[in-house]
Every structure is written in C-alpha cells, then in structure tokens.
C-alpha positions as CSV (number, residue, x, y, z in Angstrom):
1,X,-140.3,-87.2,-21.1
2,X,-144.1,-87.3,-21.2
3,X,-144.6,-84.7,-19.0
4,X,-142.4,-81.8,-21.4
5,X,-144.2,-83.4,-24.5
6,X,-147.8,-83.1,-22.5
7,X,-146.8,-79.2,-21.1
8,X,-145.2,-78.1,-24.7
9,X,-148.0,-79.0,-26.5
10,X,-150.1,-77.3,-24.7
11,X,-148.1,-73.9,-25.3
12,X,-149.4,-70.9,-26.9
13,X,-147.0,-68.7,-26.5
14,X,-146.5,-65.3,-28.2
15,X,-143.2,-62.7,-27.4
16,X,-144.1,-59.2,-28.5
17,X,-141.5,-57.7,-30.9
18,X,-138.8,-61.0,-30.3
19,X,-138.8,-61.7,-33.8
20,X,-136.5,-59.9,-35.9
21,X,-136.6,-59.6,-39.8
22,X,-134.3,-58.8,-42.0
23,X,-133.6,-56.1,-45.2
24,X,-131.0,-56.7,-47.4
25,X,-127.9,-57.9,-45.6
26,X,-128.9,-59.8,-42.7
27,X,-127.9,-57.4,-39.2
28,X,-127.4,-60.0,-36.8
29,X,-128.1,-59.7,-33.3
30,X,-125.1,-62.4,-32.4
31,X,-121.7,-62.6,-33.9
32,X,-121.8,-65.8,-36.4
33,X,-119.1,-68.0,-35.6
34,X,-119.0,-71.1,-37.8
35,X,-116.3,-73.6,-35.5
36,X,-117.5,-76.2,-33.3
37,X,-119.6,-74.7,-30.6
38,X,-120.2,-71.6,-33.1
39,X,-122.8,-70.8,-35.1
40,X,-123.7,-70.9,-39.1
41,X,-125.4,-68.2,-41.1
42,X,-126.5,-69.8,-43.9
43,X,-128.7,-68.5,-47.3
44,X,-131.5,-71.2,-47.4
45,X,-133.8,-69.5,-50.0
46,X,-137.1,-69.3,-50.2
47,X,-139.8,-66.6,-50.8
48,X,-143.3,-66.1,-49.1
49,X,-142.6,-68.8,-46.2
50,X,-139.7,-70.1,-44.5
51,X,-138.2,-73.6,-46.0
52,X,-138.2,-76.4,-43.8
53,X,-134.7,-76.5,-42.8
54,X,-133.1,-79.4,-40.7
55,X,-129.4,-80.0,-39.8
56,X,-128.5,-84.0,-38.8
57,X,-132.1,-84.4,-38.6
58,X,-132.9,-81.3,-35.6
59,X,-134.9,-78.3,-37.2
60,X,-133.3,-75.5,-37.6
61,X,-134.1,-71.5,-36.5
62,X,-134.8,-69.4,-39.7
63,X,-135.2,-65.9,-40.3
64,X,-136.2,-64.0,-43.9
65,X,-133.4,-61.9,-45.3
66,X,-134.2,-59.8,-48.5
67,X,-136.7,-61.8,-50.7
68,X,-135.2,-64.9,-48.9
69,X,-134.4,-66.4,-45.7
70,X,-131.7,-67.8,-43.7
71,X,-131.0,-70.2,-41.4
72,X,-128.6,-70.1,-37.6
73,X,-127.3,-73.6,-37.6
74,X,-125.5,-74.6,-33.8
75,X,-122.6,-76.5,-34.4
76,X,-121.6,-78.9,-32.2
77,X,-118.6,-79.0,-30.3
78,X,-117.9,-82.6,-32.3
79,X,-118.2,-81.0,-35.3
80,X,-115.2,-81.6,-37.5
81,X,-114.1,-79.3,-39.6
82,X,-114.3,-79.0,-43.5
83,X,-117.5,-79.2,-45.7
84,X,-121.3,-79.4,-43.5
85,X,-124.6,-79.3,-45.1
86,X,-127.9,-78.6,-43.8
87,X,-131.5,-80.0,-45.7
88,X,-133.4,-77.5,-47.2
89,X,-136.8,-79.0,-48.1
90,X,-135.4,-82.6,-48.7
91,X,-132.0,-80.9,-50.8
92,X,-128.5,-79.9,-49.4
93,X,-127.3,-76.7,-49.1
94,X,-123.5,-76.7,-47.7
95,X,-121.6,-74.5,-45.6
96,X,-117.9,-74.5,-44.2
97,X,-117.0,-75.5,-40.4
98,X,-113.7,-73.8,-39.4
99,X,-111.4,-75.1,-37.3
100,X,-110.9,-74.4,-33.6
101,X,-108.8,-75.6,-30.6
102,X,-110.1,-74.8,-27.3
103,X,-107.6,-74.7,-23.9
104,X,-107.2,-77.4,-21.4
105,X,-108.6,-77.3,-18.3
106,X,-107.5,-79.2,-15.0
107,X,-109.9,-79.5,-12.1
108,X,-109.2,-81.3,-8.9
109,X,-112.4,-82.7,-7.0
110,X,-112.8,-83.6,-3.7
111,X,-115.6,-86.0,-4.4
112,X,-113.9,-89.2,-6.4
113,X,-117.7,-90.4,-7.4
114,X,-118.1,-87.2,-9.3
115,X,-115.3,-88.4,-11.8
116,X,-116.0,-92.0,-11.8
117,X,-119.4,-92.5,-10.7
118,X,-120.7,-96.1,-9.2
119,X,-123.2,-97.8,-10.2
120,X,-126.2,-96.3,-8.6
121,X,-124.6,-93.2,-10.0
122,X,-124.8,-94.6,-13.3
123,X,-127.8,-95.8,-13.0
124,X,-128.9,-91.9,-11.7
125,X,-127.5,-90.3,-14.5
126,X,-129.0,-92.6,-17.5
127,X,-132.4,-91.8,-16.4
128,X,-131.6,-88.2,-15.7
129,X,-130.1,-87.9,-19.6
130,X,-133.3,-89.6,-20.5
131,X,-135.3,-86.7,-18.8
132,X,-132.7,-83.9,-20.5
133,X,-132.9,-85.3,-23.9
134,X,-136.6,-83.7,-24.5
135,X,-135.7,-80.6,-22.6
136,X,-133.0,-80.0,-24.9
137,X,-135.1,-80.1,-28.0
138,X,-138.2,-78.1,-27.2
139,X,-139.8,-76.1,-29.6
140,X,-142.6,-74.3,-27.9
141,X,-145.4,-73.4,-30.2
142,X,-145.9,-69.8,-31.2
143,X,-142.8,-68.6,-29.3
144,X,-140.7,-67.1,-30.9
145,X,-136.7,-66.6,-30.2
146,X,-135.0,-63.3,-29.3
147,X,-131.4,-64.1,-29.9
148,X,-130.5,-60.4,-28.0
149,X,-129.8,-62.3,-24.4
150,X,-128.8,-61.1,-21.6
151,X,-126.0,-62.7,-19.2
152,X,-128.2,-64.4,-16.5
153,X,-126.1,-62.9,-13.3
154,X,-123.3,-60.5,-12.9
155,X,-120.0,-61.8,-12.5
156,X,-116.7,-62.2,-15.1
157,X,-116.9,-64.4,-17.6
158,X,-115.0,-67.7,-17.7
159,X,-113.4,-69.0,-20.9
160,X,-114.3,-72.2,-20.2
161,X,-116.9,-73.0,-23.2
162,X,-114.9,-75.6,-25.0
163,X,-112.1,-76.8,-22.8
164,X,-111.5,-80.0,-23.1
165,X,-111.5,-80.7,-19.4
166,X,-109.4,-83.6,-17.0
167,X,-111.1,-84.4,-13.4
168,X,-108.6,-85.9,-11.6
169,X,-106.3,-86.7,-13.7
170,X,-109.1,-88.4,-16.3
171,X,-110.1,-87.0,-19.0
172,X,-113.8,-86.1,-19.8
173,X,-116.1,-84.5,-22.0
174,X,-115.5,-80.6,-23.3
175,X,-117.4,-77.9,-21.3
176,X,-120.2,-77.4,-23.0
177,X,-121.5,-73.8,-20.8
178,X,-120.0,-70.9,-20.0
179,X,-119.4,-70.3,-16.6
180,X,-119.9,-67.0,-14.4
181,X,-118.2,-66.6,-11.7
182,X,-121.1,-65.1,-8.4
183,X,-120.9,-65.1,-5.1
184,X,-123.6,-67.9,-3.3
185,X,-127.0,-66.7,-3.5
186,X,-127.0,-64.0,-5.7
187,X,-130.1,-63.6,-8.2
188,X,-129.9,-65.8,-11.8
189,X,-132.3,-64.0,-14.1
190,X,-133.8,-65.0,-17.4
191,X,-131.4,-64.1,-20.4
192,X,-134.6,-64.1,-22.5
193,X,-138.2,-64.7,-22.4
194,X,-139.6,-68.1,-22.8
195,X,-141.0,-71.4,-21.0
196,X,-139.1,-73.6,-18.2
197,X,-139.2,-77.2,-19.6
198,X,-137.9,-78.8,-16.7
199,X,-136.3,-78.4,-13.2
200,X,-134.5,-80.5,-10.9
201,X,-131.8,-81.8,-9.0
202,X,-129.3,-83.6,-11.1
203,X,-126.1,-85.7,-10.6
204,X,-123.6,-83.2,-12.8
205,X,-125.7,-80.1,-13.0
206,X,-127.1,-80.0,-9.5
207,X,-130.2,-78.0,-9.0
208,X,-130.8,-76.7,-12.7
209,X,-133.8,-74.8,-14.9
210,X,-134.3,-75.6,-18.4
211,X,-135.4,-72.4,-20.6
212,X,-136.8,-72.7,-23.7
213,X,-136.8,-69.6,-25.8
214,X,-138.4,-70.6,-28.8
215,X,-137.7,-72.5,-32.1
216,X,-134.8,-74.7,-30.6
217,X,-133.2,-72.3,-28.9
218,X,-133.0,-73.3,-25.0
219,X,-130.6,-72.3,-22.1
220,X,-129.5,-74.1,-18.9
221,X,-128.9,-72.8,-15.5
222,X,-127.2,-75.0,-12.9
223,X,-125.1,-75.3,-10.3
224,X,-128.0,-73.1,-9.0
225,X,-128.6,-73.0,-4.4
226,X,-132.3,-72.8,-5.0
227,X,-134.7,-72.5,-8.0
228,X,-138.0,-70.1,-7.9
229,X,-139.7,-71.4,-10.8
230,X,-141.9,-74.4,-11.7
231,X,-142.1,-76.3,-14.7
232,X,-144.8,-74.8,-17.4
233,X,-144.2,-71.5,-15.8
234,X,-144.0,-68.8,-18.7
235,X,-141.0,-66.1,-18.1
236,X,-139.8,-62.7,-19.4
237,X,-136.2,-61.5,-20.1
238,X,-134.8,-60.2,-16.6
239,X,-137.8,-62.5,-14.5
240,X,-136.3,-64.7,-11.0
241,X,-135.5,-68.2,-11.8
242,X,-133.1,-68.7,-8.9
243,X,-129.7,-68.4,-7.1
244,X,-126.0,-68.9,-7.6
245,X,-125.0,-71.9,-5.8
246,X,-122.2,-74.6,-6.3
247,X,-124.6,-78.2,-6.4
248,X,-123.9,-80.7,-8.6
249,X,-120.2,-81.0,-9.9
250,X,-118.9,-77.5,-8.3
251,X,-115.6,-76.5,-7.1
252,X,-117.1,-73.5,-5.5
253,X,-119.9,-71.1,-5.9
254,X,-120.7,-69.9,-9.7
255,X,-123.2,-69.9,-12.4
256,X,-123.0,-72.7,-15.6
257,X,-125.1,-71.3,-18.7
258,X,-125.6,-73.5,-21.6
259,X,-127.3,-72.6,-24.8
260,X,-128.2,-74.7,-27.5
261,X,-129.5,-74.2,-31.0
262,X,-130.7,-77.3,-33.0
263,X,-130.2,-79.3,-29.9
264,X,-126.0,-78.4,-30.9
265,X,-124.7,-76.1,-27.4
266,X,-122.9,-73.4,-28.4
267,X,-120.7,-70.7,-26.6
268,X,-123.5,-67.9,-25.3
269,X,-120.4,-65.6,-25.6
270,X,-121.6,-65.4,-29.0
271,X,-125.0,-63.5,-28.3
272,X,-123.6,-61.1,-25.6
C-alpha cells in the first residue's frame, strides 16, 4: 500500500490534449449507461471551477458543460436500482439507476482450490486485496483521463461483464472485466495513457498491470503470460505492457480488462 501512496505522490503527470471540454450539450466520448456496471452523466453545477463531487464517499471524474459541469459516476455492479445520489460540495444531487439482468455463466475448473481456496490461499488472497485496494483508487496528480480507449488486444469480445458466474457448481461473484478472447502471447497494449500502479502475480488474476489513467479512472490487465512494464513506469495510448496468457483463474488463453471509475468497475464496452 505504501509503496503506490509513496510512487503517486510523487506524480506529475500531464497528457497533452486528453482532456475534453464541453459546449452546450455534453458530446460524450462513451455511451452513458446508468445500470449497475454502467455509468451516470449527471449535471453537478458550478461555474469557474469544478465542484467537489463524491459518490459513497470516492471522488468522482468531472468535466465543464456549458457554464457548468458534470460529473461520470461508475456504478457498481451492486448497485440497486431506483433513486442514487452523489455529493456535490457537502449537498445531494440525485440521479436514477436502471435496472439490469446480466446472463449466467457456467465454468468448469480443473483446479478445485481455484473455487474454494485453503487456507494458505486465503491467507494469499487477503493480503493481495490489501495490495489492490489502493491500486484501484489512484488518482495520479496532474493526469488527466482520456475516456476515448482503445481495446488493449485484438480479439472478439466476450459478453461476459456482468454474469453472474458458477465455478463448479458454486456460485461466485459477477464478472467484473470484460474478456477478449487472443491467442497466447500476443501483444496487450495500453488502452490509454497513464501510470502502472502496480504489477504482480496474483491468486485470481494471475500475472496482472494496474493502469491508472487519471482522476479515478484505472484499467486492469490479467490473465497476462508476461508483463514488460514496472511499477512507476509512465505509458502512452498503444505502448507494450505485456502478453495474452491464461495465469491466474484461466480456462484457456485470453485477455481480462477491468475498468473502474470512482473505484465502481464498469463494462469497458461502454467507451469502445
């Protein structure tokens, strides 16, 4: 945790022409979505600077709009439905969550301990949430987020975002990435520009590269056969960070991509 807090702060990072204002009627470069694992637009107000906007207590992304602003609020895939509000400067200003049912998906694993983990396993994946829990909140200073991303590898998309998935026969959390499927080793590329946060080889996600884009926007690649980039290392839309692989919890070769706004992932569908 220390280490991302030590390396962020430290950040002075500035993305030539990746922020985007707008005139009038916002022209937005992702297709709002407000269901669980979507995304809010929402008027926040404002003149001359941005409000401080915060949704369950996570900043939130703002952008000027006319003589005001707004604000992209990630829902979270436990969102329920109905009435949602997000703080602007201490007061709240609502906004409707719609419903949405996402499919099932069955998976059959070869490795047991990759369904119901033991308790060095457990133990593993407490501290590795520990270490992901800071990743997944970065706010690099000065960087600002692009929100035009490009998908990582080639490859057909998956509908998986969302489904509520059974390993085994037991039933687990919903898929919270997209998956692509790629052949082993081919390149994953930087969807936008931005820092890696952290790197490593974890229990679900395998070998995996946290990307911070700016302003709470961050994506994750796993699943990944090797990874060319270090922590701290700034990167540009299209730059190596590694290659398709199946580590981690895998039924074969492919590439997972999360994205997350306001520490809330959300389906990267959205922005392609």
């Amino acid at each position: 945790m220390n280490r991302i807090g030590s390396k962020l702060g430290a950040l002075t990072l500035a993305v030539a022409g990746s922020a985007w204002v707008w005139a009038g009627k916002p022209s937005l470069p992702f297709k709002p979505s407000p269901v669980p694992g979507g995304v809010a637009v929402v008027a926040v107000g404002g003149k001359d600077s941005a409000p401080k906007v915060t949704y369950h207590g996570e900043p939130v992304l703002t952008r000027r709009s006319g003589g005001g602003w707004v604000a992209m609020v990630g829902i979270p895939l436990s969102a329920n439905p109905g009435q949602d509000a997000v703080e602007v400067d201490g007061r709240p200003v609502s906004f409707a969550v719609k419903p949405k049912r996402y499919p099932e998906q069955r998976v059959q694993l070869k490795n047991q301990r990759l369904v119901t983990p033991n308790e060095e396993d457990e133990a593993r994946i407490a501290k590795e949430q520990l270490l992901m829990g800071p990743a997944w909140k970065a706010w690099p200073e000065g960087l600002a987020a692009s929100l035009n991303l490009r998908q990582p590898t080639p490859g057909s998309l998956t509908a998986s975002f969302g489904m509520r998935r059974i390993f085994n026969g037991v039933p687990r959390s919903p898929h919270s990435g997209l998956d692509i499927r790629a052949p082993q080793g081919q390149a994953v590329r930087a969807p936008a520009a931005g820092v890696v946060v952290l790197t490593g080889d974890f229990f679900y996600s395998g070998n995996a590269v946290f990307l911070a884009h700016g302003e709470g926007v961050v994506s994750l690649l796993c699943h990944l056969s090797k990874i060319t980039v270090k922590e701290g290392q700034k990167v540009q839309a299209g730059d190596l960070l590694g290659e398709v692989g199946m580590t981690g919890r895998a039924t074969g070769p492919h590439l997972h991509w999360s994205l997350s706004l306001n520490n809330a992932r959300v389906d990267p569908r959205l922005f392609l």
